[in-house]
C-alpha positions in Angstrom: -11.0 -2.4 55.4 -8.0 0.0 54.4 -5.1 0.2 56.8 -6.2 4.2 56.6 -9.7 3.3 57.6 -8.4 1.7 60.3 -6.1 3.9 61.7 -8.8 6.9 61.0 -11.4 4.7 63.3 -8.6 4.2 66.1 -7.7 7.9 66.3 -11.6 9.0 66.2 -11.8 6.4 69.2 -9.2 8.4 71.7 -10.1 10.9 74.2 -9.8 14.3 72.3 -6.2 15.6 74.0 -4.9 12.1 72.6 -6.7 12.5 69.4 -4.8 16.2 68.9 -1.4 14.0 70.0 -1.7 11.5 67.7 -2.5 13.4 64.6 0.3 15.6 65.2 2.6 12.9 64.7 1.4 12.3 61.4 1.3 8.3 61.8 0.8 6.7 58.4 0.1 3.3 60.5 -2.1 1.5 62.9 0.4 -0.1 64.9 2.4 3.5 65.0 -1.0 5.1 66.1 -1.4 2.6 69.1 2.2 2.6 70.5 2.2 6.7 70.1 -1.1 6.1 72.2 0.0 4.0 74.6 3.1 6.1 75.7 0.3 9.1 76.0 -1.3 7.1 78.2 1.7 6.2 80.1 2.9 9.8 80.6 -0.4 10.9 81.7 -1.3 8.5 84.2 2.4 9.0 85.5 2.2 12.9 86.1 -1.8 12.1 87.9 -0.1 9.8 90.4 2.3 12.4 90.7 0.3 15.3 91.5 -1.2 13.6 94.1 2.4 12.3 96.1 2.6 13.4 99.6 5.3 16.2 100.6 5.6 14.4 103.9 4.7 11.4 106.3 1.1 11.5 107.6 0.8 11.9 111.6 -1.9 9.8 112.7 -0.5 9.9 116.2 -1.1 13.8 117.0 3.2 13.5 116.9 5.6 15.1 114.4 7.8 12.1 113.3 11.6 13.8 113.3 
């Protein structure tokens, strides 16, 4: 199989916003393809957890903690 195969397969393999990413770059290999999607991966899963962070403590105690 042709490294352009390859790289073709891997990109039509991604989740459509990574697929858009990816070919943007214009990535002429497979191992380009898979780092550019990796850091994708890395970015997104950083802004989910931080969406989610808490602005402050929890009270479980019915009490403001000062």
């Amino acid at each position: 199989m042709q490294e352009q195969d390859k790289l073709n397969l891997f990109i039509l393999g991604l989740q459509p916003w990574a697929q858009s990413e990816v070919e943007r770059c214009n990535l002429e290999s497979l191992e380009d393809a898979y780092v550019t999607a990796e850091r994708l991966t890395d970015t997104q899963r950083k802004s989910y957890t931080n969406t989610f962070k808490l602005l402050t403590k929890p009270d479980y105690r019915g009490k403001k903690e000062e």
